[in-house]
C-alpha positions as CSV (number, residue, x, y, z in Angstrom):
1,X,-42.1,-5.0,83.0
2,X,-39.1,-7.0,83.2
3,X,-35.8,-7.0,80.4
4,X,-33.6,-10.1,80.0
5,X,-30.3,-8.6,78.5
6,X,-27.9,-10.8,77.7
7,X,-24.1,-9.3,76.9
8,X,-21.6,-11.0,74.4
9,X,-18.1,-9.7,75.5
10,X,-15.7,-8.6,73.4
11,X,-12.7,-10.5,74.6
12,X,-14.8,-13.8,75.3
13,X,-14.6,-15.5,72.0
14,X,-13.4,-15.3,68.5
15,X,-16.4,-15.0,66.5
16,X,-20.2,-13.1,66.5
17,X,-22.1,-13.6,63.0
18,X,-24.2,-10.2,63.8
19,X,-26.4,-11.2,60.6
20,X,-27.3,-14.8,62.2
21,X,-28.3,-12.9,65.3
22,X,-30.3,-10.2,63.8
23,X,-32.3,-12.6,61.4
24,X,-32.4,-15.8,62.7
25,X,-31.7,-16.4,66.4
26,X,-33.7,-13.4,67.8
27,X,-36.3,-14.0,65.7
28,X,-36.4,-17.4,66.5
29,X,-36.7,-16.2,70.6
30,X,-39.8,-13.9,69.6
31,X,-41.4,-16.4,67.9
32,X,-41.0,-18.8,70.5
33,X,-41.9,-16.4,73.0
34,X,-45.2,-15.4,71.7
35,X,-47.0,-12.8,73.8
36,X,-44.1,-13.1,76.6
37,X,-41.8,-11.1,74.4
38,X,-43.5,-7.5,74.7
39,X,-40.4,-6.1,72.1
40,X,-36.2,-6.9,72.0
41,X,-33.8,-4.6,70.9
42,X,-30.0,-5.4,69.8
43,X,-27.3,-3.8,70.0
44,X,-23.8,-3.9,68.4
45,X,-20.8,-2.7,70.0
46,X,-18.8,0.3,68.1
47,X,-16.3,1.9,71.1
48,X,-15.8,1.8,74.5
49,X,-15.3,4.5,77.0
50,X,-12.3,6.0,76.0
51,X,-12.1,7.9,72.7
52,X,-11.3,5.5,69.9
53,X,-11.0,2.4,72.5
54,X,-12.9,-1.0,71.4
55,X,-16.4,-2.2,72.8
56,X,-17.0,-3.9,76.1
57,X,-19.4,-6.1,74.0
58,X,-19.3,-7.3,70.6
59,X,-23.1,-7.3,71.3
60,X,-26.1,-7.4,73.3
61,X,-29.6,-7.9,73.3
62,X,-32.6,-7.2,75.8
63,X,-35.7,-9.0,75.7
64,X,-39.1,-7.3,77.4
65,X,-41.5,-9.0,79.1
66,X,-44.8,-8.5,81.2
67,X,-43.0,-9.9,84.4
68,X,-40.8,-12.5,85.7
69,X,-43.4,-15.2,86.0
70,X,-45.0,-14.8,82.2
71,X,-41.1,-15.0,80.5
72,X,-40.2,-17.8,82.5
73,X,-43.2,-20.0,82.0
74,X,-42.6,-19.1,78.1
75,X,-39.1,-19.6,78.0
76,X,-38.9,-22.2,79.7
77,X,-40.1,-25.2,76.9
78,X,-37.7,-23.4,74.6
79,X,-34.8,-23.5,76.4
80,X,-32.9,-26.4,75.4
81,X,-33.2,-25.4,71.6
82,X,-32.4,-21.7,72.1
83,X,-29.4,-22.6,73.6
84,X,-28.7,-24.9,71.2
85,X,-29.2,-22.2,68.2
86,X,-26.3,-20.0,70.3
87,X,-23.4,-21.8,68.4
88,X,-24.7,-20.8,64.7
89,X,-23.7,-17.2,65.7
90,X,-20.9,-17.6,68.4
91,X,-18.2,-18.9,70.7
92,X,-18.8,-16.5,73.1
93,X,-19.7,-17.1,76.5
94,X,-22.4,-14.5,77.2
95,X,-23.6,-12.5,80.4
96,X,-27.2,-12.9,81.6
97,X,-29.2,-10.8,83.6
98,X,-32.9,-10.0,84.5
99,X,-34.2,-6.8,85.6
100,X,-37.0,-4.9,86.5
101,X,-37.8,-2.0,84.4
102,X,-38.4,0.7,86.7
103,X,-38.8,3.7,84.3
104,X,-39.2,4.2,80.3
């Protein structure tokens, strides 16, 4: 199994429509997807580390998938108008990354 988590950071932009993102954009991912996205989870940044410091991230999401090979052959037709969607929710630049789950 294999999670593409993709972080929105809280300094990187001035806006994150958390409503778009929850019922439009990820849906939108699943859906185009198909059998490629096992299950995604989002999450929305409340604190940081410090007692009553801000988020890291405004948001984040992770996306679960069979393995490398199955996501990227699904995404990959997709791409062009997922990335397109990105600026109905937000400026923010986000971080990417793709990792193996190992346990859970």
């Amino acid at each position: 199994m294999i999670k593409m988590s993709v972080y929105y950071p809280a300094n990187g932009g001035s806006k994150f429509d958390h409503d778009y993102y929850r019922t439009r954009h990820m849906p939108l991912i699943q859906e185009r997807l198909g059998d490629a996205c096992v299950r995604y989870e989002i999450d929305k940044g409340l604190a940081g580390r410090e007692l009553g410091s801000a988020p890291e991230f405004v948001a984040a999401c992770h996306v679960y998938s069979p393995n490398l090979a199955i996501f990227q052959e699904a995404l990959g037709p997709h791409r062009a108008e997922i990335a397109a969607d990105v600026a109905n929710y937000t400026d923010i630049t986000p971080i990417v990354q793709i990792s193996e789950v190992v346990e859970g």
